[in-house]
C-alpha positions as CSV (number, residue, x, y, z in Angstrom):
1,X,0.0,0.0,0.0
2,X,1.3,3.5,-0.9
3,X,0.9,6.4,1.2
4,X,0.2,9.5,-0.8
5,X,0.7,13.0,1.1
6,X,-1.4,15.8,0.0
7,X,0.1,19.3,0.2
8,X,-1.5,21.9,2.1
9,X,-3.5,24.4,-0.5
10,X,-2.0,26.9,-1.9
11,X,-2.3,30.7,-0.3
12,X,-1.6,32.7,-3.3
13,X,-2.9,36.5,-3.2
14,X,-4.9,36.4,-5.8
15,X,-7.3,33.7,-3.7
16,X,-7.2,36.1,-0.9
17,X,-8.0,39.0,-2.9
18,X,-10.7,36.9,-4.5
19,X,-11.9,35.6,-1.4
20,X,-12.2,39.3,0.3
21,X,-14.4,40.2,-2.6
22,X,-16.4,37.9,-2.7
23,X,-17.0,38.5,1.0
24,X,-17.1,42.3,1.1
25,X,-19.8,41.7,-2.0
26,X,-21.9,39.4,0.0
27,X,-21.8,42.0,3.2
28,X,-23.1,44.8,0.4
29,X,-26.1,42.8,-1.0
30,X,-27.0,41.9,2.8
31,X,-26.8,45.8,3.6
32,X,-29.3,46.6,0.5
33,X,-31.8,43.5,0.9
34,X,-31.9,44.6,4.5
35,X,-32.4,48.1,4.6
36,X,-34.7,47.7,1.4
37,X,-36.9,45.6,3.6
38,X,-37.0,48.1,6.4
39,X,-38.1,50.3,4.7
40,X,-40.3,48.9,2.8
41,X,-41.7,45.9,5.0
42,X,-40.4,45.8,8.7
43,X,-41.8,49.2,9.7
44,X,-45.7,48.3,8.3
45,X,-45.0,44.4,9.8
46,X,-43.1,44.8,13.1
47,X,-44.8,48.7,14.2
48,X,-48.3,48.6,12.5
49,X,-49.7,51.5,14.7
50,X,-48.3,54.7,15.3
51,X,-46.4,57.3,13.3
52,X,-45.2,56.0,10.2
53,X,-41.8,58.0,10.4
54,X,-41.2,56.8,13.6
55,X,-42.0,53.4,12.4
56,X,-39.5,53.3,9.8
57,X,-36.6,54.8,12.1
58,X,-37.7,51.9,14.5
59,X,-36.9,49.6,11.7
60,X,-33.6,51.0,10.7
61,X,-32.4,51.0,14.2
62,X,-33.3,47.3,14.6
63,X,-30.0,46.7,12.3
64,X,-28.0,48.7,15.0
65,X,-29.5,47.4,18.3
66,X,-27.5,43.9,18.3
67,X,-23.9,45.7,17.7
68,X,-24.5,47.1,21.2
69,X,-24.1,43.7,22.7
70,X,-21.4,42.5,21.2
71,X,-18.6,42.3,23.1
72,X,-16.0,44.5,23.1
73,X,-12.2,43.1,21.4
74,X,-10.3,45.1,23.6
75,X,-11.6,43.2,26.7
76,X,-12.6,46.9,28.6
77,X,-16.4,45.5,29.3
């Protein structure tokens, strides 16, 4: 029986590059389809009565509100 080693893949630039691309390009489309749908769905589904300004900044800010609970890198919680 022959033992065959596979090398480890290669970590060229290029992949990276391609890689953070793809990535940042994914993060974009999230952005849109998200604030697309607060604006045009959330604030009529989530805050049916009230103002509808306030409504719609109530949706926005529901992006926002689970950032604050993240913990912080730098350890200073």
């Amino acid at each position: 029986m022959t033992r065959t080693t596979s090398s480890p893949p290669a970590m060229t630039p290029r992949r990276a590059a391609t890689a953070a691309l793809l990535g940042s390009a994914l993060e974009y489309y999230d952005f849109f389809v998200y604030g697309a749908a607060a604006a045009l769905v959330f604030n009529v589904l989530f805050f049916p009565s009230g103002d509808p300004a306030v409504a719609l900044i109530a949706s926005h800010h529901s992006r926002r509100s689970p950032w604050g609970t993240w913990p912080d890198p730098s350890g200073r919680w």
